[in-house]
N, C-alpha and C positions, 0 to 999 in steps of 0.2 A: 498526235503522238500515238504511234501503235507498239502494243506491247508484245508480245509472243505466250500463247496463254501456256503454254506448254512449260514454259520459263515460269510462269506465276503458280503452277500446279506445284512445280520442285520447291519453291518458297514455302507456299501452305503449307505440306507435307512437315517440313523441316520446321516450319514455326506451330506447328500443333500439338511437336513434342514439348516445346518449351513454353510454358505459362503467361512466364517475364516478359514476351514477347509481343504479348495479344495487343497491347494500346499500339505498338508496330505495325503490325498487322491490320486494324482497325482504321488507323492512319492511313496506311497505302491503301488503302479498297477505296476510301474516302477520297483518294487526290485524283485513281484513277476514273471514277464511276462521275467526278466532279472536272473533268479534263473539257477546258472551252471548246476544242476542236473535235469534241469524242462526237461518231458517227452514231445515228440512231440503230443501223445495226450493230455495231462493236457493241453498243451500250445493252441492247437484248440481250446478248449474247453473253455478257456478262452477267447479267442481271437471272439469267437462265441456271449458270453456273453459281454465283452468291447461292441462291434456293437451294441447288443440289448440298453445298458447303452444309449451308443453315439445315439441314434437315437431318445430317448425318448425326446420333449417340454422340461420340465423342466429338462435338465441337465445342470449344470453348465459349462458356457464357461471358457474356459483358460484362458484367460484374464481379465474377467470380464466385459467385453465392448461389449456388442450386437450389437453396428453398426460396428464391426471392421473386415476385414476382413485379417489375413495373411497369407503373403506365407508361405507352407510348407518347412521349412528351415532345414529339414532333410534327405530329398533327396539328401545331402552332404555324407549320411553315406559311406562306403565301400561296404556293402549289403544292399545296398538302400532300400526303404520303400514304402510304397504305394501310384501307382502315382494316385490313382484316388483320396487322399487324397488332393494333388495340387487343386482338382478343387472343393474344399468343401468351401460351403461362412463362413464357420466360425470352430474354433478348441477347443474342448470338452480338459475338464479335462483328459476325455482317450483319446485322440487323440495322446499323444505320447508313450502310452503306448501299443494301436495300434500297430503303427509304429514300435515298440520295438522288437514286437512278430518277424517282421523278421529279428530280431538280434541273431546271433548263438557264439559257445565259440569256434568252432574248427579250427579258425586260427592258424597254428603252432606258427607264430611270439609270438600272444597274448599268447598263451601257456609258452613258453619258457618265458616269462615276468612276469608273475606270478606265476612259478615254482620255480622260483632260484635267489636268490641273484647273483650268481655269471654266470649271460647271459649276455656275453658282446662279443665285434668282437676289439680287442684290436691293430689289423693289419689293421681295417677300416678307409676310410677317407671318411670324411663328404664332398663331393662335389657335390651331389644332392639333387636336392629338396625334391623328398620325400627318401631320405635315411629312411634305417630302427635305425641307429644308430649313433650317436654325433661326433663329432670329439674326445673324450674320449677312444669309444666305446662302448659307453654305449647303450641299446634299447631305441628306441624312440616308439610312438603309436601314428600313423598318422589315428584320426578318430576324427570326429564333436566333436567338447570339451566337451558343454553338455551331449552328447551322453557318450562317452569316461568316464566322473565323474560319470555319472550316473551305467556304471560298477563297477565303485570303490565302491559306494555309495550299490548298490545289494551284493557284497563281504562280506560287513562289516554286509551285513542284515544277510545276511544264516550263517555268523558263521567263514567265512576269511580273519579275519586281517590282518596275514603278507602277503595273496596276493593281497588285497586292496590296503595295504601299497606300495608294489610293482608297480603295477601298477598304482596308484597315482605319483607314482616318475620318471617313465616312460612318465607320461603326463605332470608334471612338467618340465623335460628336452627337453619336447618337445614344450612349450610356451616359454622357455629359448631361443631355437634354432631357431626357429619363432621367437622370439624380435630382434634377433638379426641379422636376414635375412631380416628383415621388415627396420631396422634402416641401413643396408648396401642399400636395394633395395630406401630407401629416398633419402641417401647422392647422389647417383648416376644420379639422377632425378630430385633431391635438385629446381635447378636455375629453371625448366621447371612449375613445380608444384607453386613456389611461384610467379611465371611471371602470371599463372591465376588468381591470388587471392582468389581461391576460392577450397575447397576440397570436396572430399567425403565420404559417411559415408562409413566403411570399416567393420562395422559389426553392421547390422540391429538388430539380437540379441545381447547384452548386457551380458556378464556372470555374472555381478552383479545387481539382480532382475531378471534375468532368472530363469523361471516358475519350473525347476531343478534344480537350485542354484550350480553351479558348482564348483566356485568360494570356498564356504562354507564349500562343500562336501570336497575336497583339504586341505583345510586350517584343519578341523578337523579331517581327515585321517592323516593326518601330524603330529599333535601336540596330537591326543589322541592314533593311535597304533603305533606310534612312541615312546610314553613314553611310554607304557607297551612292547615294547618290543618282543622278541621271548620266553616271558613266555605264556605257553602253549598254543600256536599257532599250527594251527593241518593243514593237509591239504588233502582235501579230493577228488580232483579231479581226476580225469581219463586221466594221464599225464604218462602213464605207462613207454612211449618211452624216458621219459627223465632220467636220470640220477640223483638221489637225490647229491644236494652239499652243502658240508659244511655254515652257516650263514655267509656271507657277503655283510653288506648293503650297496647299490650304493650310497656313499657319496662322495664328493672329498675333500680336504683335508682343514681339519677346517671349514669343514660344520657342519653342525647338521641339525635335524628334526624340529625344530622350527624356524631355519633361512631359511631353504626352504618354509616353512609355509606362514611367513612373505613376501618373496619375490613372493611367487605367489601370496598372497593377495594385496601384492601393484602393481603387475601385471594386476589384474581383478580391479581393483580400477581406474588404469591410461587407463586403454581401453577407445578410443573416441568412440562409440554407439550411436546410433538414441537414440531419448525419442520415448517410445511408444506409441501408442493411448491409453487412455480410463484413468477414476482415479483410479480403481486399479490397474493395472497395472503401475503406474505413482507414487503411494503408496507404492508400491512394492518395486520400482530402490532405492527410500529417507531409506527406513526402513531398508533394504537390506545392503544399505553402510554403516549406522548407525551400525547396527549389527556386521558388519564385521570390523568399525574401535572400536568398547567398546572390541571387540575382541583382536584387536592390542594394543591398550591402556593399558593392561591385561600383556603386553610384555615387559621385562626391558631389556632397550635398552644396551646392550656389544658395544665392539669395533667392533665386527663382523658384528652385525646386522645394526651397524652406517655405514659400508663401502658399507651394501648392499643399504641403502637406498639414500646413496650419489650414487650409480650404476644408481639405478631405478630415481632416482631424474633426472641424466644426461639425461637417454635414453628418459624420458616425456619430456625432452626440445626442444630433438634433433631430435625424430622421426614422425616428420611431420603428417600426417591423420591418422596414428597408433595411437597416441596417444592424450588423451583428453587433456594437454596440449601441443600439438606443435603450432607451429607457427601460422597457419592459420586452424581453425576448421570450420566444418557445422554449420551451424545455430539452426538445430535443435537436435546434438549432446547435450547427459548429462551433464550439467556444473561442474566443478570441483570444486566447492567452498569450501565442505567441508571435502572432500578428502582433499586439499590443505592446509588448515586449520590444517589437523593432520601433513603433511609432513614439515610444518613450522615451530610449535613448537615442533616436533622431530628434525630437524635439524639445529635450532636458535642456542644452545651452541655448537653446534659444526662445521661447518658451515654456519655462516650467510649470505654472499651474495649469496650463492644457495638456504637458504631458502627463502629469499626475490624475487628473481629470480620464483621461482614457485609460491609463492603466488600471485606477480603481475601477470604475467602469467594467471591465475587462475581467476582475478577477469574480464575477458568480459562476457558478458551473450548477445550473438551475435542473440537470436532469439528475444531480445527487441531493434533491431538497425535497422531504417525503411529503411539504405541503405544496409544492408548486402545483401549481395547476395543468392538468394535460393542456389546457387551450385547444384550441381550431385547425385542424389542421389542413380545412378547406384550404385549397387555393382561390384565391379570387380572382373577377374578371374572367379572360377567355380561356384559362389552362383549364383543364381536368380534375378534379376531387379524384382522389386518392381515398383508401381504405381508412373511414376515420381512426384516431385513437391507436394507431400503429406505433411499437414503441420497438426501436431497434435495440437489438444486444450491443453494448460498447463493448467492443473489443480494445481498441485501444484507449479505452480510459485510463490504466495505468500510467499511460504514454502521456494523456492529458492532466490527468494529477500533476505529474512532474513539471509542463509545461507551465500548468499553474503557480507553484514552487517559485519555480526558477523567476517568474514575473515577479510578484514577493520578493525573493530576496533581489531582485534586480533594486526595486521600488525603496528597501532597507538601507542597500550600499549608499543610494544616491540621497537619502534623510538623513542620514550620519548627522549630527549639527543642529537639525533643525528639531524642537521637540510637537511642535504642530504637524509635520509631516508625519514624523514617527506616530505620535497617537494615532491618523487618522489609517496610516498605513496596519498600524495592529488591530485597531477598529475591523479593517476589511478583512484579514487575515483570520480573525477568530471569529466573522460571521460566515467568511465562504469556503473555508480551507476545511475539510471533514477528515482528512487522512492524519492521525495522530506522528505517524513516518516522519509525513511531509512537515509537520508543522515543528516536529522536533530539529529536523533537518533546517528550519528557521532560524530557530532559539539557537541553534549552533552557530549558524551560520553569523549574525546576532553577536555573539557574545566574542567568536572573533572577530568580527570588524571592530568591535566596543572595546577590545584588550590589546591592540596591535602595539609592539614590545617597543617602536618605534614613538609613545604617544602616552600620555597619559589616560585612565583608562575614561571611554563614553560613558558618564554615568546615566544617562537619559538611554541611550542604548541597550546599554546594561539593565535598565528595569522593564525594555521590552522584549530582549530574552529570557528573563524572569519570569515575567506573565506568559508568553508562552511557553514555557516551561510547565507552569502552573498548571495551563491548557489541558498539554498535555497527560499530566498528571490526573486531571480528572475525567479523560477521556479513557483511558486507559486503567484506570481504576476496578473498573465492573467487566475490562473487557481482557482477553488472552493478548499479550504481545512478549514475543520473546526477547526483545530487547529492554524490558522494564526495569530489570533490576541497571542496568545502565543509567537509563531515564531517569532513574531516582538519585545516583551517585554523579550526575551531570547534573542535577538538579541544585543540589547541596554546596556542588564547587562553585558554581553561576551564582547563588545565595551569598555564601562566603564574600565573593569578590563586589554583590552589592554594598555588602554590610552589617552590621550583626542585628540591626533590627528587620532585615529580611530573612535571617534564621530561626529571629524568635518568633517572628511573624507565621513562618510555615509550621513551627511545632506547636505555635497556639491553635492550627488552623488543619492538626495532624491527619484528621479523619474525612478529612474531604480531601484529602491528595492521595494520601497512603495506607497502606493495610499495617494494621499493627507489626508485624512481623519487619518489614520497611522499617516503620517509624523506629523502631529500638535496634534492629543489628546495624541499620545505614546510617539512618539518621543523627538520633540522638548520638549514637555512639560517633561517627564523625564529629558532630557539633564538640563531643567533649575529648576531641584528641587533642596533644599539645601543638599541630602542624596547623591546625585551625585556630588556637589561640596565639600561638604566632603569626599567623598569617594576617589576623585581625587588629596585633598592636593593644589585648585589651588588659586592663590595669585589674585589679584582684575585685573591688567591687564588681565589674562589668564579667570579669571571669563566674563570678558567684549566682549572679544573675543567669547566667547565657545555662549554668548546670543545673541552677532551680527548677529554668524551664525545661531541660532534658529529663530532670529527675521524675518530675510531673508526667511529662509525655511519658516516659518508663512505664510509670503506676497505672495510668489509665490503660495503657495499651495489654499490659498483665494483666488487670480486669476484663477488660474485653476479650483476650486471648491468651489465659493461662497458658496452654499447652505447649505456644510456641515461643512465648516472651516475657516468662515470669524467669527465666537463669538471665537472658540480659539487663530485665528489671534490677535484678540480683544483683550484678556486677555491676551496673550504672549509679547505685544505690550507695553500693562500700562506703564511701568516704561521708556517710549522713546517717545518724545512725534511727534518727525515726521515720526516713524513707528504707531504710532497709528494713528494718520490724515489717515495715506495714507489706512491704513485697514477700518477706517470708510470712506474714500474715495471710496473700493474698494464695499464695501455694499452699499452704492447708487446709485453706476451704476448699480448692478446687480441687486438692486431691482425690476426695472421697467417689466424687463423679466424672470430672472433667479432663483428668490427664491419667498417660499410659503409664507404665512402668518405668517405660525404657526414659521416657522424661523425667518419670520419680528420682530414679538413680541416679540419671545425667547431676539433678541438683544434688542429689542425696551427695555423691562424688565430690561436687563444688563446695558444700558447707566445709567436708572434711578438711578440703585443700585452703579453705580460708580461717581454719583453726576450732571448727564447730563442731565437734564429734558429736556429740547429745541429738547436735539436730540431725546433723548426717543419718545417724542411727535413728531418730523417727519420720523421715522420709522414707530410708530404706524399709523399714516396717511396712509404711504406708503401698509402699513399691510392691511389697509384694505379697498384700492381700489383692493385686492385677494379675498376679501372674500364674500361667497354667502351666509348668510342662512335665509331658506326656514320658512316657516310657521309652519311646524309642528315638527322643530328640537329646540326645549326647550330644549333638552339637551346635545345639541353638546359643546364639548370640547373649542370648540373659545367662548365662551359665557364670560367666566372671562376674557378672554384677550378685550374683547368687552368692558365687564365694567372697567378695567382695564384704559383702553386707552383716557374713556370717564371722568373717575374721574380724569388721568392725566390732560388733556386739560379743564376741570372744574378747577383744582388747577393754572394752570395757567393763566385764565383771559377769557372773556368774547368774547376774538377776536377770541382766541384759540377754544372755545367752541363749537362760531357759524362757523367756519372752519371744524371741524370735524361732527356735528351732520348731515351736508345734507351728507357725508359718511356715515353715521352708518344709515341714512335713504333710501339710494340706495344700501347698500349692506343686512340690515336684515329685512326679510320679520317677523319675529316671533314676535308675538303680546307682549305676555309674557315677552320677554326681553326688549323691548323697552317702555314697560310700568314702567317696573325698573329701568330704564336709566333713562325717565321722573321723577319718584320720586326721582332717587338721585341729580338730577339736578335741583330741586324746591327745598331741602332741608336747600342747604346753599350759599351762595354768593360766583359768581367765582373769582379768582383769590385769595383765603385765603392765597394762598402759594406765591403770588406774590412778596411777600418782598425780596424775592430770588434775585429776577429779577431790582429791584430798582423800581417797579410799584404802582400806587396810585388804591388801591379800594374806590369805590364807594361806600360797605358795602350795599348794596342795592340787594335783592332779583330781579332774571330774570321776565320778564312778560310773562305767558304764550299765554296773547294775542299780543305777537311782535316775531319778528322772532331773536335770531332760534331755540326758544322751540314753539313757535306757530306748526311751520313745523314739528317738532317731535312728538307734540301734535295729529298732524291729520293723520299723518302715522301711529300712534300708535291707533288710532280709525277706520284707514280704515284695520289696518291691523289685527283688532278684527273684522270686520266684514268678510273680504273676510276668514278669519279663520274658522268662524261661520259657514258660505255655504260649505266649503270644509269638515268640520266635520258630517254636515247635510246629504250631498250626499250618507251617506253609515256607519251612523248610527245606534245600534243595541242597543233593549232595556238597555240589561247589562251596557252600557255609559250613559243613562242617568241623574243618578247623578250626574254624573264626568260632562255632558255639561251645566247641569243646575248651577256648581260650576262657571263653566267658562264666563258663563254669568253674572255671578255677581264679578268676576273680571272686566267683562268690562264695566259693567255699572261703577264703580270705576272710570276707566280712562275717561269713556264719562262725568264723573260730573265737570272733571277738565275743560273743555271750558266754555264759560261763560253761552252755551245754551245748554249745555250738557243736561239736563233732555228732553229736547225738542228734540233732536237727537236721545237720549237712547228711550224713545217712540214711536218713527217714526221708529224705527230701530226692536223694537220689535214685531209692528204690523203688519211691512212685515216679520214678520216670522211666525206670523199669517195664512196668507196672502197664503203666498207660501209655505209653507209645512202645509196646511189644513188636508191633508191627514195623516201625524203624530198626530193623535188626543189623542194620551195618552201623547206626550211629550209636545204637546201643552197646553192640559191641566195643565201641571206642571208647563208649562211657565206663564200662567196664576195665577198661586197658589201664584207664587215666583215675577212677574213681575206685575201683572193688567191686 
């Protein structure tokens, strides 16, 4: 088959712009540089050009990963490859197609394997390692797998199905023969290997996401010239010395071409493999297995194809670092989540304890476990050692969480019923599952299968959404997640629907789930709405009980965190009158150090509203020996709680009044507000409200000349003046309106003393005086004052 390389230059060109492309591209270099009738010049020639490609900046690497450097893992061939390629820091899209050019056809084995149905040694016994042929007699093809498919894969390009097919089947019986040397070579070894704890990876490459798809190559050699058959199958090779023989395909008895398919797919599926460096390459392994299981999926499942996968199911339990589920895995091995996933619900109706068996199995994900052990990451035997202790960046672990997940709750749906299944299924779950997300995304999942409207509710289900619940609760405890306040109001409903001794159970148990804050506005306060006690069916003892233990949680969690849950303590409290003492108890001791103002007020506000003036008004006291404001804050936020506090202790009397006003005159420096204070405390006579109290008014307006508006009077005059100089210092025409407004609020206030005009004059003239040099604003002062 001659190509036109002039043709192949416009492809290259056109696929170098495109990324997506490269495994394309890598492919066809492979089928042509792999072509049985290619001439030893054509193949130069090629091989001339690949170098030029490989050498150019912008060729695309193999992997995708520029900082990655790997071994040449073809140097395994039978006619090995180029060693100077070993010492290349990185491997081109042609780098194995390179490598390929010194691949030749004229092995007799290889020959006689793709000649003839009927090559076999039917007198052989299979007692070497590398035997050419099974214990059958069938041929085997002892060469680097990828390597080996990628012949298959060249067959099917030029135009030779049935000796692809062949030789596909040939490589098949030979991963067969290996599985099965590999699960003898563990049992043997067994006790030694699981005494370290710890394994090795057994194949660096991976044949599912290998950059040649091996795997792939197999499976559709199998299932597409399989079903067509020896119709019009031609064969054109230069095989002169063999002997043409009748059609007979190497099956054995109650096989088929789709059940070897299958089995070498769940063969390349159950392989333990390193994860590779880089995201695509990492993109590759997820999309790869994806591909190959919508592939399987596509397969309806016989009697036959049921016993092979109860086969393959045993040999992943039992063959140790061969396989991605045995016993003890690398850490940095592929996870099997969603491999597992397909072998579970293929083998739940017909087998359930072995599919459960694998799925559990299936759910560690051993590179998120900070004691795993690195292990070995020697290869053994004839490959190459690799960089020990090399730990790749997951990239797509996200990807793999979820895959995780999704087994889980596959593994929940199908325990529904059973409470033995369920325990062992949460067992795994809160030893493998580390993403607080994912496990939440569980307990949901969980609590709807346990609630379906159709059913009465799972209660065995129901207490394993719970516990994970719980989980999560204490995961998320110490750590940020913005979904928590959810987590906690998901938590309480899921409680709820267990029962009321799972609600009393969580508030006895409030400080290893929740932060105080939780515990009293979510909790408790749920627990004592009346949509919860309806919901619960509970009779008034059970009611009295369920608010004892809320009221308790209250208290404690107001000790532990005054500042942010002593008004809920408060309000949870109401209806018990020596859990309320002891909560307004627990607010006055923490006053003095522990809470702001703005919290003081907040309760001080609440006593008012619940009929408690007295206290109201010694919170608001308390309140605001915290508070500072300055001169020029007119509009801070405490300012209504200021007037607030002051109109209280005006409504209660006169004693009250002059109690608080030398506070409100050490803590607010702002002229403006304490000018306001003064008018509303001239306006009407204190104590209006005092009939409350059993107390006699006087009915008699305060004098501003006695104290304790005298003292507020002149705080409020000095504190219009040191205003005045602070504004003055750094003054700018555009304010002058606005200061000359301010001056005539304060002449306002200086008229209320009895010598007030006398002050306001003295006051104006030093400003005269000392800001002479301001002569246009002086002027205006003059306009507006004299």
């Amino acid at each position: 088959m001659i190509i036109d390389i002039s043709i192949i230059i416009i492809i290259i060109i056109s696929i170098f712009k495109n990324f997506s492309s490269h495994t394309f591209l890598r492919a066809l270099w492979m089928c042509i540089v792999l072509n049985p009738h290619c001439k030893p010049e054509q193949k130069s020639s090629w091989l001339r050009q690949l170098r030029r490609w490989n050498s150019v900046d912008v060729c695309p690497w193999e992997d995708g990963n520029h900082g990655n450097e790997l071994p040449n893992l073809t140097h395994s061939l039978p006619q090995g490859a180029h060693g100077n390629q070993e010492m290349r820091p990185h491997r081109t899209v042609f780098t194995r197609a390179i490598e390929a050019c010194d691949l030749h056809w004229q092995d007799r084995h290889l020959q006689h394997i793709i000649a003839s149905d009927l090559y076999a040694n039917y007198c052989y016994h299979d007692n070497q390692e590398g035997s050419l042929f099974d214990s059958r007699g069938w041929p085997l093809w002892h060469e680097h797998v990828p390597t080996a498919c990628a012949r298959v894969d060249a067959l099917r390009s030029h135009g030779y199905p049935r000796e692809a097919l062949r030789l596909a089947i040939a490589v098949v019986n030979t991963l067969r023969r290996q599985q099965q040397r590999q699960l003898e070579h563990f049992r043997r070894h067994k006790k030694e290997l699981l005494h370290k704890g710890h394994t090795s990876i057994t194949n660096m490459e991976g044949w599912v996401g290998h950059p040649l798809d091996p795997i792939g190559t197999l499976f559709s050699t199998l299932t597409e010239s399989g079903r067509a058959g020896e119709e019009g199958s031609n064969t054109c090779l230069d095989l002169s010395d063999l002997q043409r023989m009748p059609v007979q395909r190497l099956l054995g008895d109650g096989e088929s071409y789709m059940a070897l398919a299958v089995e070498t797919a769940l063969i390349g599926l159950g392989q333990q493999r390193v994860m590779p460096d880089g995201l695509y390459a990492q993109e590759k392994v997820c999309r790869n297995e994806e591909q190959l299981l919508a592939k399987l999926q596509e397969v309806e499942l016989d009697d036959s194809l049921v016993k092979i996968f109860r086969k393959q199911a045993v040999f992943l339990l039992e063959a140790g670092p061969y396989s991605g589920l045995g016993e003890i895995v690398h850490r940095e091995s592929v996870p099997m989540h969603t491999f597992a996933r397909y072998l579970f619900t293929s083998l739940l109706p017909h087998d359930a304890e072995l599919a459960y068996k694998i799925a559990l199995r299936a759910m560690r994900l051993p590179v998120l476990e900070s004691t795993a052990s690195s292990g070995d990451l020697s290869r053994p035997h004839p490959i190459v050692s690799v960089v020990p202790n090399r730990y790749p960046r997951w990239f797509t672990l996200s990807h793999i969480e979820s895959q995780q997940c999704e087994l889980a709750s596959t593994m929940l749906t199908a325990a529904k019923g059973d409470s033995r299944r369920l325990e062992t299924v949460l067992e795994s779950i809160q030893k493998n599952i580390h993403s607080s997300s994912h496990i939440f995304k569980l307990a949901q999942d969980a609590f709807k299968i346990a609630t379906l409207m159709d059913s009465l509710p799972d209660i065995t289900l129901l207490k394993v959404s719970l516990e994970l619940g719980l989980q999560v609760m204490r995961i998320t405890l110490s750590t940020l997640n913005w979904r928590r306040r959810e987590m906690v109001r998901w938590l309480v409903t899921c409680a709820t629907e267990v029962g009321v001794y799972a609600l009393d159970s969580i508030m006895q148990s409030w400080f290893t789930l929740f932060t105080p804050t939780e515990a009293t506005s979510i909790v408790a306060t749920t627990v004592m709405s009346n949509s919860t006690i309806v919901r619960l069916h509970l009779d008034c003892h059970q009611q009295e009980n369920l608010a004892s233990s809320a009221r308790t949680l209250a208290l404690q969690c107001a000790m532990k965190d005054p500042q942010n849950c002593a008004l809920s303590a408060l309000t949870l409290c109401e209806k018990d009158h020596i859990a309320f003492e002891t909560a307004y108890q627990i607010v006055l001791d923490a006053a003095a150090t522990g809470m702001s103002y703005t919290q003081l007020f907040t309760i001080a506000r609440y006593m008012e509203h619940r009929g408690y003036p007295m206290r109201a008004y010694k919170l608001a006291t308390l309140a605001m020996a915290h508070l500072n404001l300055s001169y020029n804050q007119d509009t801070h936020p405490a300012i209504n709680d200021v007037l607030w506090a002051c109109a209280l202790s005006h409504s209660l009397g006169k004693n009250e009044l002059a109690a608080v006003i030398p506070l409100v005159v050490k803590s607010v420096k702002c002229a403006t507000v304490l000018s306001d204070i003064l008018r509303r405390c001239t306006l009407t006579t204190p104590g209006m409200v005092s009939a409350l109290h059993s107390r006699r008014n006087s009915g008699k307006l305060m004098s501003l000349d006695k104290a304790p508006l005298r003292q507020l009077l002149d705080a409020t005059i000095g504190a219009y003046i040191n205003t005045t100089h602070s504004r003055l210092t750094h003054i700018s025409p555009r304010h002058y309106s606005e200061f000359i407004e301010f001056l005539g609020k304060a002449r306002e206030t200086f008229m209320m003393a009895h010598d007030g005009h006398i002050q306001f004059t003295q006051f104006i003239d030093n400003l005269k005086q000392i800001y002479k040099g301001k002569k246009k604003l002086m002027m205006l002062v003059r306009e507006r004052f004299g």
